[in-house]
N, C-alpha and C positions, 0 to 999 in steps of 0.2 A: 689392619683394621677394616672390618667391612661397614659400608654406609649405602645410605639411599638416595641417589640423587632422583629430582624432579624438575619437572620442566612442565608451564602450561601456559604457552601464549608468552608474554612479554615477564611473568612468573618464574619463578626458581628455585630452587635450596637446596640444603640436606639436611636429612633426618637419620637419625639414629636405630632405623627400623624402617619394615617395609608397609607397615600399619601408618604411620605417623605422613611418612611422604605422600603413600595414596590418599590418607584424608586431604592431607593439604592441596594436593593439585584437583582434587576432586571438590575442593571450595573455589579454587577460579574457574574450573569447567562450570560451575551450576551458577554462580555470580557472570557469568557471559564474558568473559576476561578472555577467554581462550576458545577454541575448537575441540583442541586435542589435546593431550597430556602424558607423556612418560615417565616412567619411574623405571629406574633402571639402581643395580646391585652395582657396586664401584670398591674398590680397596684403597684405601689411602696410602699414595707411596711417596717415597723420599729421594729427588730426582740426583743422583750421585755427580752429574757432572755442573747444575746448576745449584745445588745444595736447596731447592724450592722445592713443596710438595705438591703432587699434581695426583687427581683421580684415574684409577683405570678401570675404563668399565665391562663390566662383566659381560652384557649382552643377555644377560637374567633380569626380565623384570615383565612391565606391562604397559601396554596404550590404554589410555582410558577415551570413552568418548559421553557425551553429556545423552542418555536419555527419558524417556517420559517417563523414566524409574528412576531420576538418579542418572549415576555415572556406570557404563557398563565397560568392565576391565576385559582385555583381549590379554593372553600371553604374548610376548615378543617373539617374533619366529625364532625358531634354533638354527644359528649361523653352521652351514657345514665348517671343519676345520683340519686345515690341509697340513 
């Protein structure tokens, strides 16, 4: 199951889309809650040896940062992968 985690400042969640979590972290960027903000793509998985489910994250998503437009989203850099 893919999900959108966010984070902005003392901020959090997941959303069900990558539209829903950038709004939201993009209301504590402009409320001054925060600096900075990511939204990152994550899969829900089901940890085999703890029987708990824990997020793994993609490394797909966005930094947001607050400007005198709004919030202006940055791609997350592309992690090489060895």
């Amino acid at each position: 199951m893919l999900l959108w985690l966010w984070d902005a400042g003392h901020c959090h969640g997941v959303a069900g889309d990558e539209t829903r979590a950038r709004r939201a972290a993009g209301e504590c960027l402009i409320r001054g809650q925060a600096q900075t903000a990511s939204v990152e793509a994550a899969s829900l998985t089901l940890g085999v040896s703890s029987l708990t489910d824990t997020y793994v994250r993609s490394g797909i998503g966005w930094t947001g940062r607050r400007s005198d437009r709004g919030v202006r989203w940055t791609p997350l850099p592309v992690s090489a992968v060895s």
